[in-house]
DSSP file (Angstrom, degrees, kcal/mol; ACC not computed):
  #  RESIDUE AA STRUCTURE BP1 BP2  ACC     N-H-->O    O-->H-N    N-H-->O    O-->H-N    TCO  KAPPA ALPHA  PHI   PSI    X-CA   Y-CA   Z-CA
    1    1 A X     >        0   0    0      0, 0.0     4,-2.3     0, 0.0     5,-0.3   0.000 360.0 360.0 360.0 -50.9  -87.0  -91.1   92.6
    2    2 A X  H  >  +     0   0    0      2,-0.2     4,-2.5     1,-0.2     5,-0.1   0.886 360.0  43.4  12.2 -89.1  -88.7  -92.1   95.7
    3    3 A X  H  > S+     0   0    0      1,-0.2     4,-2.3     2,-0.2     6,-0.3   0.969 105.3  58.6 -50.6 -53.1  -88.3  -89.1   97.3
    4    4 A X  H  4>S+     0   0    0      1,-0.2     5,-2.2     2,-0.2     9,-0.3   0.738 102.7  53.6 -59.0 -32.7  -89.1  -87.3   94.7
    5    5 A X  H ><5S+     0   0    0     -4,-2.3     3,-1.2     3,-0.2    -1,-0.2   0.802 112.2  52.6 -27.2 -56.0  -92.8  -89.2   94.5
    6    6 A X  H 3<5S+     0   0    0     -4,-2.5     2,-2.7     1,-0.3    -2,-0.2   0.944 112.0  41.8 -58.3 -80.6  -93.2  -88.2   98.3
    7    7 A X  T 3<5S-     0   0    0     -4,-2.3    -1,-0.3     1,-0.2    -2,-0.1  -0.044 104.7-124.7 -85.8  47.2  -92.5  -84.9   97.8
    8    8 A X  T < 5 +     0   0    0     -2,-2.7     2,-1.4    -3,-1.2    -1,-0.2   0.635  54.6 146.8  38.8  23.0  -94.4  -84.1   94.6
    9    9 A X     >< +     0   0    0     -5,-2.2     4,-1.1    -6,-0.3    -1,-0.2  -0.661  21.5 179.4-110.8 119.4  -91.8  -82.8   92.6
   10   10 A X  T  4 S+     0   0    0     -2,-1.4     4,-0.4     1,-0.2    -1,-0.2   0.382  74.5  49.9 -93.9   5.6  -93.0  -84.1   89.4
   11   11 A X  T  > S+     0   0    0     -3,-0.2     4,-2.4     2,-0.1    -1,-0.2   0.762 112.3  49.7 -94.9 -20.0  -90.0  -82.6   87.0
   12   12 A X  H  > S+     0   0    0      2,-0.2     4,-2.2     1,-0.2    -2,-0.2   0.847 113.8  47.6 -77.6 -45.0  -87.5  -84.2   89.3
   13   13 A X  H  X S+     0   0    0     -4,-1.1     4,-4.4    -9,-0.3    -1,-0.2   0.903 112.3  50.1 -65.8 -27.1  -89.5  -87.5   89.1
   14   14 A X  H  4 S+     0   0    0     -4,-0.4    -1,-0.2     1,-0.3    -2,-0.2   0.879 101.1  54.6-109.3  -3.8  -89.7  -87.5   85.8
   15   15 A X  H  X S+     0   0    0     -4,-2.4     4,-1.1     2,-0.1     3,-0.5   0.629 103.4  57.0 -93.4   3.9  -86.6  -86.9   84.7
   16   16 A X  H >X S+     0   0    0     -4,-2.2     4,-1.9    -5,-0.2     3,-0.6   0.972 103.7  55.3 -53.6 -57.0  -85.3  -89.7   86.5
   17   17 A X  H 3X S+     0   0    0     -4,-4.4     4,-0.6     1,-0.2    -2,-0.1   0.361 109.0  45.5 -66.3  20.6  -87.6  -91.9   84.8
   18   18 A X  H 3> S+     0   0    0     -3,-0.5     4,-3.1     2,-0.2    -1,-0.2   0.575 116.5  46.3-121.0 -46.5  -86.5  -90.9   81.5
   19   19 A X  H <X S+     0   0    0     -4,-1.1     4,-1.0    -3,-0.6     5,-0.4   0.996 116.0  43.4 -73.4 -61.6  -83.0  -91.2   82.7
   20   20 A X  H >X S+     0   0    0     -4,-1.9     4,-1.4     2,-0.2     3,-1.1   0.913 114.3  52.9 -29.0 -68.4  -83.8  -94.8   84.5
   21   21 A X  H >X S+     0   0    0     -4,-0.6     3,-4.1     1,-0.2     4,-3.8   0.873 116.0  42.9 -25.5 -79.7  -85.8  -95.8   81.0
   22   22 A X  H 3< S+     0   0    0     -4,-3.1    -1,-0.2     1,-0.3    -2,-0.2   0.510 116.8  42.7 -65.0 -10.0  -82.4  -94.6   79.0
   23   23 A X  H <X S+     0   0    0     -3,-1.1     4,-1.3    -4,-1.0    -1,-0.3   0.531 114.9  48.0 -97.9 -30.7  -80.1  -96.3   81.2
   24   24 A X  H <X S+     0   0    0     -3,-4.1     4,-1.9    -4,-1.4    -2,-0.2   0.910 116.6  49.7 -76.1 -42.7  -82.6  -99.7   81.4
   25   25 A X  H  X S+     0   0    0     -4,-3.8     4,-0.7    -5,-0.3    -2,-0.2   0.760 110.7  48.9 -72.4  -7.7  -82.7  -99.3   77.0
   26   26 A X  H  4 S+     0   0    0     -5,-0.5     4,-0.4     2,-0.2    -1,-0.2   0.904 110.2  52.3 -83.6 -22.5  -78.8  -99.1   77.0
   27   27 A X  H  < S+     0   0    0     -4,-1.3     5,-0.3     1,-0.3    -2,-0.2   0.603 111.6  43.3 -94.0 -16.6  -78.7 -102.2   79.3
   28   28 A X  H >< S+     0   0    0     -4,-1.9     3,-0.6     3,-0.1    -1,-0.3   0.623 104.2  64.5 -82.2  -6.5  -80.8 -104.3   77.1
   29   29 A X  T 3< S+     0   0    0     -4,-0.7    -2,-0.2     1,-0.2    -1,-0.1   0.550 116.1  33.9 -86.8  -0.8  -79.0 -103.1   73.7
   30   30 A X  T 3  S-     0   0    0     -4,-0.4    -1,-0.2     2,-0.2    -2,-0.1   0.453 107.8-130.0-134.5   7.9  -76.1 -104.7   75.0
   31   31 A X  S <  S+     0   0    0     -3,-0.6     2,-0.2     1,-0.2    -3,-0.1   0.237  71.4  58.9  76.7   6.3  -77.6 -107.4   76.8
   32   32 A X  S    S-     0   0    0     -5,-0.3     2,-0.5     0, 0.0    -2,-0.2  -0.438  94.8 -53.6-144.5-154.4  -76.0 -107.3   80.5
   33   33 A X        -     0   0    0      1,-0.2    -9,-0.1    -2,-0.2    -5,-0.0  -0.937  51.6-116.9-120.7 122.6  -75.7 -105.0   83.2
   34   34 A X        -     0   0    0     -2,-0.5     2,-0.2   -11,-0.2    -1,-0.2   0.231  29.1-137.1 -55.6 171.7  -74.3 -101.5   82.6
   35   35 A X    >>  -     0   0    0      1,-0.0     3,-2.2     0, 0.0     4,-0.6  -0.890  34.2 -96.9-130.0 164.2  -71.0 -100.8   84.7
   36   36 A X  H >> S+     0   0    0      1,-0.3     4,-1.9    -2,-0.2     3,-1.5   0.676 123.0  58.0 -69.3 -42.9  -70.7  -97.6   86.3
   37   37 A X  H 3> S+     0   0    0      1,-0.2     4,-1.1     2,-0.2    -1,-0.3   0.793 110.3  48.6  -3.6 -71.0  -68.6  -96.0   83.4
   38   38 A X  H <> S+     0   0    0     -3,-2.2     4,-2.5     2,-0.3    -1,-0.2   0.526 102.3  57.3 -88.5  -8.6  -71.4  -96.8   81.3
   39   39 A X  H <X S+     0   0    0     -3,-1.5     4,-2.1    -4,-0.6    -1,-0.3   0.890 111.8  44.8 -54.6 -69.4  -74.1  -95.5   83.5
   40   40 A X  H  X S+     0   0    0     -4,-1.9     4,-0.5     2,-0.2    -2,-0.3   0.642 103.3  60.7 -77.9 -20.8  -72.5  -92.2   83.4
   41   41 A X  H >X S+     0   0    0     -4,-1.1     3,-2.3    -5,-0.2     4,-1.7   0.959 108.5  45.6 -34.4 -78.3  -71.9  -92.4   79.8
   42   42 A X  H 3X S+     0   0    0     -4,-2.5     4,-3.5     1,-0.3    -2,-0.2   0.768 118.8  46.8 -35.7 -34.0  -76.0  -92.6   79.5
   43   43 A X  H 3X S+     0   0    0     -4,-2.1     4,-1.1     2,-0.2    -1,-0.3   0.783 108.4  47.8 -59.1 -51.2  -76.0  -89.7   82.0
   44   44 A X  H <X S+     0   0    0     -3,-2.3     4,-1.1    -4,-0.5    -2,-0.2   0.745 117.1  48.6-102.0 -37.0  -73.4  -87.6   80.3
   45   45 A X  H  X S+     0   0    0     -4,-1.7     4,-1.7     2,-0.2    -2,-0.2   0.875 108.0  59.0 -65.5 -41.1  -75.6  -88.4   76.9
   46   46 A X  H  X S+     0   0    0     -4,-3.5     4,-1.0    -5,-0.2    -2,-0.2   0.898 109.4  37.6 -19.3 -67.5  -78.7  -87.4   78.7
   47   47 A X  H  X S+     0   0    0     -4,-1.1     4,-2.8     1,-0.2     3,-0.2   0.772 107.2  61.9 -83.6 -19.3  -77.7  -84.3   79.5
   48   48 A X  H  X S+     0   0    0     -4,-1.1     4,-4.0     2,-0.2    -1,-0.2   0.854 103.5  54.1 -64.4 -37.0  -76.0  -83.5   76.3
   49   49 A X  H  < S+     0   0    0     -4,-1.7    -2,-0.2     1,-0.2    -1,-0.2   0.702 104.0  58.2 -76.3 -15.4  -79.4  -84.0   74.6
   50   50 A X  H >X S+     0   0    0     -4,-1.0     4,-2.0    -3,-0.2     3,-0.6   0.703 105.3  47.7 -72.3 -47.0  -80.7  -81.3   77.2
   51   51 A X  H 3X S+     0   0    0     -4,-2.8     4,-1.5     1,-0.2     5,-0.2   0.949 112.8  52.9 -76.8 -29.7  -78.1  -78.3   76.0
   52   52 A X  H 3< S+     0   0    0     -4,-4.0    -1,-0.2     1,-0.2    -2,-0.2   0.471 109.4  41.7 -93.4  32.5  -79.0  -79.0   72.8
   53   53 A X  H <> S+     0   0    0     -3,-0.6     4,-2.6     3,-0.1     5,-0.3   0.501 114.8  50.1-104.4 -34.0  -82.4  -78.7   73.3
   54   54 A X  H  X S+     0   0    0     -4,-2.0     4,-1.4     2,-0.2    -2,-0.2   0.901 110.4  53.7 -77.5 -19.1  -82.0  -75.7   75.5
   55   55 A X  H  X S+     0   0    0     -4,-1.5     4,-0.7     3,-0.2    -1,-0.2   0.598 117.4  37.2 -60.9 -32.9  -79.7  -74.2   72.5
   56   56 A X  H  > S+     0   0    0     -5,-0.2     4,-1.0     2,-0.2     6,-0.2   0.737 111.2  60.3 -97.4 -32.4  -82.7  -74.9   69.9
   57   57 A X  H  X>S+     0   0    0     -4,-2.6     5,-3.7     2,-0.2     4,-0.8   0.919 112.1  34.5 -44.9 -60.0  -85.3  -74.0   72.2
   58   58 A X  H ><5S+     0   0    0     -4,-1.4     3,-1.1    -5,-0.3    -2,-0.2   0.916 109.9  58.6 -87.7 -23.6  -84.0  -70.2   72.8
   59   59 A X  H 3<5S+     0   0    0     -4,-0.7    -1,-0.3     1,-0.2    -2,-0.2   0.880 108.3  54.6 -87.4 -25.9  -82.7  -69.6   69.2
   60   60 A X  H 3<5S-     0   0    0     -4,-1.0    -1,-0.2     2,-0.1    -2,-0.2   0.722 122.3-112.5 -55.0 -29.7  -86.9  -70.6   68.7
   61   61 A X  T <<5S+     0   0    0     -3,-1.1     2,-0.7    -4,-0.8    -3,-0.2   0.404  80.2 130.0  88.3  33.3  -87.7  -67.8   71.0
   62   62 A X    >>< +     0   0    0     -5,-3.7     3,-0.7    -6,-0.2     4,-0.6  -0.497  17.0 156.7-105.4  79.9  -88.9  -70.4   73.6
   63   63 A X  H >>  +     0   0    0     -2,-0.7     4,-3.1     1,-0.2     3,-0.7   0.841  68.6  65.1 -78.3 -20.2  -87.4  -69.9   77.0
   64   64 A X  H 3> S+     0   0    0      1,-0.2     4,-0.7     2,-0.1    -1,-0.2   0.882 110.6  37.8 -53.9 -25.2  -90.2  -71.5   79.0
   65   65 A X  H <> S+     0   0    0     -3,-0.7     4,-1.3     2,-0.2    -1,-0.2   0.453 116.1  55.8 -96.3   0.1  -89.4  -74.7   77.5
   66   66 A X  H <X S+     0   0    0     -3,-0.7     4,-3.3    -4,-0.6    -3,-0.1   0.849 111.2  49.8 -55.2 -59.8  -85.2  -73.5   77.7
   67   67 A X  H  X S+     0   0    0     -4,-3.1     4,-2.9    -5,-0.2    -2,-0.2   0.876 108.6  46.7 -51.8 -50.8  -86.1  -73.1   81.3
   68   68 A X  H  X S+     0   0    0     -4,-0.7     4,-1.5     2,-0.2    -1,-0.2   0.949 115.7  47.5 -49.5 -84.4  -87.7  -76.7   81.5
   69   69 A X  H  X S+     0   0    0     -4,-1.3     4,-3.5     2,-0.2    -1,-0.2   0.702 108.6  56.5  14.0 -77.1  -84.6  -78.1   79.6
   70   70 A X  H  X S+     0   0    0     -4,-3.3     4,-1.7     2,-0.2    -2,-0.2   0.962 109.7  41.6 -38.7 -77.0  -82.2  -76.2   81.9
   71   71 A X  H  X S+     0   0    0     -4,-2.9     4,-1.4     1,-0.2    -1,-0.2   0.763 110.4  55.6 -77.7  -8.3  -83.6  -77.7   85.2
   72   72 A X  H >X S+     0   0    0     -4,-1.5     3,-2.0     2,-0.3     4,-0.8   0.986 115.1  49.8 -65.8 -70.6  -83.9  -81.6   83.5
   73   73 A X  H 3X S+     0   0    0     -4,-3.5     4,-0.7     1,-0.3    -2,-0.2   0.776 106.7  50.2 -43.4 -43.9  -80.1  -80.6   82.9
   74   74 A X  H >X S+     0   0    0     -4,-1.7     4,-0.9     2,-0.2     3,-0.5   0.767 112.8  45.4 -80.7 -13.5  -79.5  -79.6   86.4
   75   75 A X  H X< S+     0   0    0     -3,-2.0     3,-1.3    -4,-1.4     4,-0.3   0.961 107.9  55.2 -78.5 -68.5  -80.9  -82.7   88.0
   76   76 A X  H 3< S+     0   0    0     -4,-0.8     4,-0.5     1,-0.2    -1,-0.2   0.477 101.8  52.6  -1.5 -34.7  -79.4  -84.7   86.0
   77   77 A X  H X< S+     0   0    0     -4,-0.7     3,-3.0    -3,-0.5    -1,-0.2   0.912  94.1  81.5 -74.4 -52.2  -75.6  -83.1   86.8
   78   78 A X  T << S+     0   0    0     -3,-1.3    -2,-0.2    -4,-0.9    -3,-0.1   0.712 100.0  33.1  -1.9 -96.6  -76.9  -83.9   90.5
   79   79 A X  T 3  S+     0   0    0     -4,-0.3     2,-0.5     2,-0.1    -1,-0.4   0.489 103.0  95.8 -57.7 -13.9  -75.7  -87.8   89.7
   80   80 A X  S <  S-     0   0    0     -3,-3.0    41,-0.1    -4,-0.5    42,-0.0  -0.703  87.1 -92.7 -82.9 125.4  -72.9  -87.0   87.6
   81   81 A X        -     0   0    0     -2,-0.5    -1,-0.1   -41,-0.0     3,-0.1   0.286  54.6 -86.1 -48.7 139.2  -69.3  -86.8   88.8
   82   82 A X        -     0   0    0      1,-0.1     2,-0.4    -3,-0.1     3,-0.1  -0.026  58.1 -91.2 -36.9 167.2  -68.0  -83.4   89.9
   83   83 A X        -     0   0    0      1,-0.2    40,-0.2    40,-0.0    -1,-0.1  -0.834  24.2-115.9 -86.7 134.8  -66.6  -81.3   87.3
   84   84 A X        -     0   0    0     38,-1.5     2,-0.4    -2,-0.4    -1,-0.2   0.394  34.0-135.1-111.9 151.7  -63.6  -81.0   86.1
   85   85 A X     >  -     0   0    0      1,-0.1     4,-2.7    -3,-0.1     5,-0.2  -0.877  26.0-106.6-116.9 179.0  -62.3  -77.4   86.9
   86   86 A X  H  > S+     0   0    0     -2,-0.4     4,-0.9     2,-0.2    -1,-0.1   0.622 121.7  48.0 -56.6 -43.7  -60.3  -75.3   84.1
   87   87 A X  H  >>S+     0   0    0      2,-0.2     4,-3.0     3,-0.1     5,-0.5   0.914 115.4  45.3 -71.6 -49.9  -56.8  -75.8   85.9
   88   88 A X  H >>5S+     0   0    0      1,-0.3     4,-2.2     2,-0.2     3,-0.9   0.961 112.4  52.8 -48.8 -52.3  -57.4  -79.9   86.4
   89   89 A X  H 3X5S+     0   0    0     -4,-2.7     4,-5.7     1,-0.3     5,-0.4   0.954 109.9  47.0 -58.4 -35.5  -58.6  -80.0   82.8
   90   90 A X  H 3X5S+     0   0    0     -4,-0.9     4,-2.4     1,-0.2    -1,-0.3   0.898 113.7  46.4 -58.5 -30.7  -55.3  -78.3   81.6
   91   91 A X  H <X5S+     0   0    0     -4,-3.0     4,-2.3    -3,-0.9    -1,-0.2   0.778 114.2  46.8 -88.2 -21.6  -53.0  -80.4   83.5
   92   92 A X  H  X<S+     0   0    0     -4,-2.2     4,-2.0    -5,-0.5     5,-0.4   0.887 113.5  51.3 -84.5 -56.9  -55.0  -83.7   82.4
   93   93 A X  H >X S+     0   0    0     -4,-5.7     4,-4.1    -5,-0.3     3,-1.4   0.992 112.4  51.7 -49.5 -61.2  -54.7  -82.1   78.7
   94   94 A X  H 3X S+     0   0    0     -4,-2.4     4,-0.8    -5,-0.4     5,-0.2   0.921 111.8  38.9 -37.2 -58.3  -50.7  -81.6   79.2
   95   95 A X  H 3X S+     0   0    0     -4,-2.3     4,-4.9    -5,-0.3    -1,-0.3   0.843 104.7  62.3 -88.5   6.6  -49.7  -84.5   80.1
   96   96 A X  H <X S+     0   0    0     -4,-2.0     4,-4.0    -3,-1.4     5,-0.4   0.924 111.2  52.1 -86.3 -43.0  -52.0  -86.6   77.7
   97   97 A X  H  X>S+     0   0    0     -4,-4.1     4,-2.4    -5,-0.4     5,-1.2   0.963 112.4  40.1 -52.0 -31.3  -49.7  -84.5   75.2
   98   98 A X  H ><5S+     0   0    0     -4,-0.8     3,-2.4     2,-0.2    -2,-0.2   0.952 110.0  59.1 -71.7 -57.9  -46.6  -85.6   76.7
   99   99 A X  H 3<5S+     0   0    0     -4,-4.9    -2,-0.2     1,-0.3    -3,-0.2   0.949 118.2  35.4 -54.3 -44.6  -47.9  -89.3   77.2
  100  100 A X  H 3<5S-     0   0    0     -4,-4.0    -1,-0.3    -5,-0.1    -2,-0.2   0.770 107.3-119.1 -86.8   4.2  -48.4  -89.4   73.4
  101  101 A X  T <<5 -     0   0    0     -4,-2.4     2,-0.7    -3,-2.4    -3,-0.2   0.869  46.7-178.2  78.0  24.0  -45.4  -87.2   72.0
  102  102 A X      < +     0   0    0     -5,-1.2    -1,-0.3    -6,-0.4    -2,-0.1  -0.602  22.3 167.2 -77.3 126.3  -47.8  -84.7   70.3
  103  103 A X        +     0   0    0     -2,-0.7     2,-0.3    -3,-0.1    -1,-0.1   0.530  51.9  18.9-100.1   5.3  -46.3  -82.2   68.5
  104  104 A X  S    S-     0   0    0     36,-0.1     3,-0.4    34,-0.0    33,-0.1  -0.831  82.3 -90.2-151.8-179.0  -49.2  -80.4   66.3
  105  105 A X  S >  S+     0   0    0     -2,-0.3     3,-1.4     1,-0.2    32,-0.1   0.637 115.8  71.0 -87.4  -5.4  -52.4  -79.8   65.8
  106  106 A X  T >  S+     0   0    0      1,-0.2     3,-0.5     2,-0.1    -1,-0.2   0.943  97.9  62.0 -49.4 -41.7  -52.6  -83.3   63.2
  107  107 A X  T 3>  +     0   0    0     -3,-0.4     4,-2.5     1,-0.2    -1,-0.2   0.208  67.9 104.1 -90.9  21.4  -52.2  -85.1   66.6
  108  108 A X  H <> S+     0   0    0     -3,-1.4     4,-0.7     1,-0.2    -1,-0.2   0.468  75.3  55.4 -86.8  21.7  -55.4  -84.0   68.3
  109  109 A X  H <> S+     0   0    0     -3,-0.5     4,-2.3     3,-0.2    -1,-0.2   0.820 108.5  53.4 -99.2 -28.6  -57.4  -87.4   67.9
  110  110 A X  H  4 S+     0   0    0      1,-0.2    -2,-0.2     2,-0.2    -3,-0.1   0.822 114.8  38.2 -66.4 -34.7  -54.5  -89.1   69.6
  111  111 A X  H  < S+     0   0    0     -4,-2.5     3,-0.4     1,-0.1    -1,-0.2   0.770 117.4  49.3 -87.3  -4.4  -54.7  -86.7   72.5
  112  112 A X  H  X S+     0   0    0     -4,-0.7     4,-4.7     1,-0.3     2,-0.7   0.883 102.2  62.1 -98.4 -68.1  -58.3  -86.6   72.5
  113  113 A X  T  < S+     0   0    0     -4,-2.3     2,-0.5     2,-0.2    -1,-0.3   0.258 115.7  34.9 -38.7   4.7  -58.5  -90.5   72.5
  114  114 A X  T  4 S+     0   0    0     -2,-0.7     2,-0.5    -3,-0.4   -14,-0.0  -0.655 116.3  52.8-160.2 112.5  -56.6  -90.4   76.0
  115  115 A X  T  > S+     0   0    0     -2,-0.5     4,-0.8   -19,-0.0    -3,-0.2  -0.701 105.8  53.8 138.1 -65.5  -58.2  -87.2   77.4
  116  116 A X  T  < S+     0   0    0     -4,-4.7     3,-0.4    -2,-0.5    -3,-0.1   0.926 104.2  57.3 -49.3 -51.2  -61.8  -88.3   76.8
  117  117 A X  T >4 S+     0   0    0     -5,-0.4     3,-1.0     1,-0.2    -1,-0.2   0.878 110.8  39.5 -19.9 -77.2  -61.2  -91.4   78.7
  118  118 A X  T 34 S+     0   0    0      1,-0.3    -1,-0.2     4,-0.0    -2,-0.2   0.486 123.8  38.5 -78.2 -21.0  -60.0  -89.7   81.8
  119  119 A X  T >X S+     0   0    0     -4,-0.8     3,-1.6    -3,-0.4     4,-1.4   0.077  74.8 142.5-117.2  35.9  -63.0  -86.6   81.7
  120  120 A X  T <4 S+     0   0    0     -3,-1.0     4,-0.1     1,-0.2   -79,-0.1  -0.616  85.6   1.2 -87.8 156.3  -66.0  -88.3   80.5
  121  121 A X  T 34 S+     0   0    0      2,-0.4    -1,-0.2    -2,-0.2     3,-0.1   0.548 126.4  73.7  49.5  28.1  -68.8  -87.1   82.1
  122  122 A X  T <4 S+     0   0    0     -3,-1.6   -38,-1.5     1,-0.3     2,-0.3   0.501 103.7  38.7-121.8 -32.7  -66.3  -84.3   84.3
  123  123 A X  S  < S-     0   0    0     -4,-1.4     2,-0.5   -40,-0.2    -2,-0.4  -0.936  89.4-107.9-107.1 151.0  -65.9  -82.3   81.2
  124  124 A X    >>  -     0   0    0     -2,-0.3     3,-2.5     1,-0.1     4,-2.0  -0.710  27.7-135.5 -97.7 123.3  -67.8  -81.1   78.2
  125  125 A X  H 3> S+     0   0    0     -2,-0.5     4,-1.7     1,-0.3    -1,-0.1   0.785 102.9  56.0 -72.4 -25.2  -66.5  -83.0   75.5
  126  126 A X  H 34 S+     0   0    0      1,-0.2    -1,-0.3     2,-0.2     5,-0.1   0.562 110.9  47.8 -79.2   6.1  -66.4  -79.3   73.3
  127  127 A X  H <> S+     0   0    0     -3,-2.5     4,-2.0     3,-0.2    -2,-0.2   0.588 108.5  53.1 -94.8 -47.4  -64.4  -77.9   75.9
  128  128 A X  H  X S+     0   0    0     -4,-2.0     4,-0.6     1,-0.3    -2,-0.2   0.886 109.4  42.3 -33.6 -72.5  -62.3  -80.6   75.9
  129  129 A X  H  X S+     0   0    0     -4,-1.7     4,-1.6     2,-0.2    -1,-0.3   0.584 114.4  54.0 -71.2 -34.2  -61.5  -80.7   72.4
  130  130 A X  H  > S+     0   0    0      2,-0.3     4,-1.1     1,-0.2     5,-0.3   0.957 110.3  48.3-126.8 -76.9  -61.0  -76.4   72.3
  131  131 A X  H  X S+     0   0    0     -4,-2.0     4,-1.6     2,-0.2    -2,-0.2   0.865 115.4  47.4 -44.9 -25.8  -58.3  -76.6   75.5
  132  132 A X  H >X S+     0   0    0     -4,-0.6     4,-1.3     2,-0.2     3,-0.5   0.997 116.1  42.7 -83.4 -48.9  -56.5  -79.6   73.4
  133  133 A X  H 3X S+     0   0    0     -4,-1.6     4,-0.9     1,-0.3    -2,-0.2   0.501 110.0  51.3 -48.0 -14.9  -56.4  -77.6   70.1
  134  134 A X  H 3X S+     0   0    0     -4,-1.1     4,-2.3     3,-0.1     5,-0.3   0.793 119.1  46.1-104.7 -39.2  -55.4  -74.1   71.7
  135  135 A X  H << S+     0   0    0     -4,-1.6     4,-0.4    -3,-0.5    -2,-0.2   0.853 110.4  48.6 -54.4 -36.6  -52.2  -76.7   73.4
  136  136 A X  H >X S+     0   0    0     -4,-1.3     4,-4.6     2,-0.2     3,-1.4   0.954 116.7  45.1 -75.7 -54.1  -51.4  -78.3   70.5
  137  137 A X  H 3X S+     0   0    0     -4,-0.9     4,-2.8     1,-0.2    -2,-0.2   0.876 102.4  56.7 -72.8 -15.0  -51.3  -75.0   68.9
  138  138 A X  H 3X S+     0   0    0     -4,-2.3     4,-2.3     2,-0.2     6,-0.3   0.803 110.6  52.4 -35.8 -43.8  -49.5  -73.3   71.3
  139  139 A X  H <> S+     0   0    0     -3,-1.4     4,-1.2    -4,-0.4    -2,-0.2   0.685 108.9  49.9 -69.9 -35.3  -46.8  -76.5   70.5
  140  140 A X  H  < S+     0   0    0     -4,-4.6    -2,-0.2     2,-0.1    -3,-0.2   0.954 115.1  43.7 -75.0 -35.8  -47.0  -75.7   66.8
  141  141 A X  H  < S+     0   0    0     -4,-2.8    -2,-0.2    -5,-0.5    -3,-0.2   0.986 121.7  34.6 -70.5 -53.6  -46.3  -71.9   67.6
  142  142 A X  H  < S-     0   0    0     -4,-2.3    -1,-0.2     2,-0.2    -3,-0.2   0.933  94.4-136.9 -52.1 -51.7  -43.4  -72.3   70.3
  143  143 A X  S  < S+     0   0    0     -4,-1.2     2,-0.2     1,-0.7    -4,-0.1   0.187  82.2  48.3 107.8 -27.1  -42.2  -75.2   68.5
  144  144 A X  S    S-     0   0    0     -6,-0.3    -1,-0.7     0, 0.0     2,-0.4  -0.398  99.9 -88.5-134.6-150.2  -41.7  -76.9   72.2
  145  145 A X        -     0   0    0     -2,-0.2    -6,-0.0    -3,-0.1    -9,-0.0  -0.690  37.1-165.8-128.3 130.9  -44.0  -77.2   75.4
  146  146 A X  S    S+     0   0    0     -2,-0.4    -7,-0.0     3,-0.0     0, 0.0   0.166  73.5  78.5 -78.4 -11.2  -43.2  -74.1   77.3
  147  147 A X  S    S-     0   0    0    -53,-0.0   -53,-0.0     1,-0.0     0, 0.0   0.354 105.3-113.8 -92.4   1.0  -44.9  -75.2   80.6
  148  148 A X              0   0    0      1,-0.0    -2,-0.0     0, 0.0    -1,-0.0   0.689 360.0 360.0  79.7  13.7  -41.7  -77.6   81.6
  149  149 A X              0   0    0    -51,-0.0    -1,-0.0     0, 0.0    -3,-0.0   0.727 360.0 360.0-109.5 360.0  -44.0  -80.2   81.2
């Protein structure tokens, strides 16, 4: 934030101090000192509250304030752990099935519950959820796991 004072870039600054603020108000609602997990939880809520602002924003017709939105989002990512790529997430989704023995699409809160854990704030939790539901059914259809795993 620092830097970002020096060098006059006042959207950069200020969402940090909106992110510092949510991060300071999570750490008094629970009375101790975040741990990094929970940091990046605030982070990963942060920025959630930013697509759906840029998602209500353009269906409004307002893309200057999209735009606005947008880049709050991209600093924000800045601090957040890389992202998960499309193969990683599938292999993390695979075995979470195997580690619980799901066989249908009933059993996606179990794999989900195990899955979230391991991508928060590396995956987009609707992404998430939409690669375990196209696995499980994939399981319903075959009947097995086809991927040897």
């Amino acid at each position: 934030m620092k830097q970002a004072m020096r060098d006059h870039d006042d959207l950069r600054r200020d969402t940090l101090r909106m992110a510092i603020a949510a991060a300071y108000n999570a750490e008094k609602a629970v009375r101790r000192p975040l741990t990094d997990d929970e940091v990046i939880g605030v982070l990963v809520r942060e920025t959630k509250t930013r697509r759906e602002s840029i998602d209500a924003y353009e269906k409004a017709g307002r893309p200057d304030l999209a735009a606005k939105e947008r880049a709050e989002s991209d600093i924000l990512a800045e601090y957040l752990p890389a992202a998960l790529s499309e193969d990683e997430l599938r292999v993390m989704v695979r075995d979470a099935i195997a580690q619980t023995g799901a066989t249908s699409a009933r059993d996606l809160g179990k794999v989900m519950g195990v899955v979230s854990k391991q991508t928060k704030g590396r995956a987009d939790g609707k992404a998430v959820s939409g690669m375990v539901a196209q696995e499980l059914a994939r399981l319903d259809v075959d009947g097995h796991d086809s991927s040897g795993h």
